[in-house]
N, C-alpha and C positions, 0 to 999 in steps of 0.2 A: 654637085656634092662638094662640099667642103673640104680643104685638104688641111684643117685642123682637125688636129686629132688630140683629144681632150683624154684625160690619162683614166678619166672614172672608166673608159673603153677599153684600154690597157688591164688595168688590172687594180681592184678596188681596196687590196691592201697596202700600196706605196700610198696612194691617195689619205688612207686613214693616217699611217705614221707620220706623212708628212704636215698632216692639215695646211695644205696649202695646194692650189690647186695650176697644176703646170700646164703646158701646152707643147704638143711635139706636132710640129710642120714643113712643110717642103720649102729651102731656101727660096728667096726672092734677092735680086741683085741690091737691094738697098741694105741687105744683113751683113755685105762685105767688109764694112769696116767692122763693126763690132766683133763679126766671124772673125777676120785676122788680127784685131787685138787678143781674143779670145787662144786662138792658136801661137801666137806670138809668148803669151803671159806661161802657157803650160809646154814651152818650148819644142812645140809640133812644128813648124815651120812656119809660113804665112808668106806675104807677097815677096820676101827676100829671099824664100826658098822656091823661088816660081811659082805657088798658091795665088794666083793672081784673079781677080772678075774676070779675064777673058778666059782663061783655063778653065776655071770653075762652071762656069758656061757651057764652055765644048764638051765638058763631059756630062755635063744635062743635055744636053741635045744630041750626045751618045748613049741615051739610057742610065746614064746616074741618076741618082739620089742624094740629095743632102737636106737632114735631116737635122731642124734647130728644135733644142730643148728651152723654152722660153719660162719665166716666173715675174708675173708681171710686166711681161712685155722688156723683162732683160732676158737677152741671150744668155743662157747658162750654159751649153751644149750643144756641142755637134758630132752628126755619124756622116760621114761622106762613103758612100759605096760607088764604085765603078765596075764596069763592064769587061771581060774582052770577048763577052760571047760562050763562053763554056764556063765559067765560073764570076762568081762576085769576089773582089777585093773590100776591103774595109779601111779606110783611112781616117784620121783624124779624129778618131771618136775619143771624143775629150769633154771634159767637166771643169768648169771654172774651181780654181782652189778652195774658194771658199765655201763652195756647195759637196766638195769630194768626202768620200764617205758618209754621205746621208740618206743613200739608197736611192739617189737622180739617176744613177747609171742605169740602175733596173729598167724602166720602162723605157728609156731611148735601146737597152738593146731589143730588149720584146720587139721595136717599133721593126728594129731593123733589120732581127730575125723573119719576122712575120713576111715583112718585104721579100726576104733572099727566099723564105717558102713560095711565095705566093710565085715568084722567077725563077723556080725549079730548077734552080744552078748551088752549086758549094758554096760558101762563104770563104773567106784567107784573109788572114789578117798577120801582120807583123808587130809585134811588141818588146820595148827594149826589157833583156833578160833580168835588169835590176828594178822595174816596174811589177813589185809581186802584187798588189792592191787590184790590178788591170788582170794580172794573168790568174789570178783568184776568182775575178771575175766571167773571167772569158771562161775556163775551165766549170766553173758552175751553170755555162751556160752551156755547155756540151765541144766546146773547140776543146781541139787533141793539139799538142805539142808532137809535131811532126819528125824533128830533130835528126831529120837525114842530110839535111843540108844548112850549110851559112849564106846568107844572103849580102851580096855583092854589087856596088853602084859608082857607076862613074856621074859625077854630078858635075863636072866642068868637058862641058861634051867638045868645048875647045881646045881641049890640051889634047884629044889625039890625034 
């Protein structure tokens, strides 16, 4: 079986708006650069925030997922899901600028709902609170704004 997954499968209203015909599939290690231009450009992080090929890996070989929205054989898109066993986290689900707001988001989230159903685990995602375009999104897609807590990160694990 094929791990394209061609959007007319998704859902065959994005496909008519868009007239153009996308492709949502499972990372391969040669997406890595594009991937991290991609995250770099919509200031998600990339190889200088530890987003590296080898990380990216470990957590495919831990039950992730990452998930590229391709048009034409360019990367538009990516959903990265991770694991810890009781629930899915969602990272990096991002849209190149230039394709934001033209309804691409729609069918990579389908993709990645579909997935967190099919893994009968919650989904969680983090989005920065000035991102209303994202939290418009997510919220159309059934995520709750939890708002019982602020989320807290030591990123220089050598200063303690």
């Amino acid at each position: 079986m094929s791990n394209i997954c061609r959007l007319g499968h998704l859902n065959q209203q994005y496909l008519h708006k868009m007239k153009t015909e996308i492709n949502i599939r499972e990372y391969t290690e040669k997406d890595f650069e594009e991937v991290n231009l991609l995250w770099e450009t919509v200031n998600m992080g990339g190889s200088a925030r530890g987003d590296t090929k080898e990380i990216i890996q470990k957590t495919i070989d831990n039950n992730a997922k990452l998930f590229i929205l391709e048009i034409d054989n360019k990367i538009i898109g990516t959903s990265w899901i991770t694991s810890d066993y009781r629930r899915l986290y969602l990272h990096h689900f991002a849209i190149s600028p230039e394709y934001q707001g033209k309804g691409y988001s729609k069918p990579l989230l389908e993709k990645t709902l579909k997935y967190a159903k099919e893994q009968g685990m919650q989904i969680k995602l983090e989005v920065h609170n000035t991102n209303k375009r994202a939290i418009k999104l997510y919220e159309k897609f059934g995520f709750k704004y939890l708002g019982d807590y602020d989320v807290y990160i030591i990123r220089e694990i050598n200063s303690i």
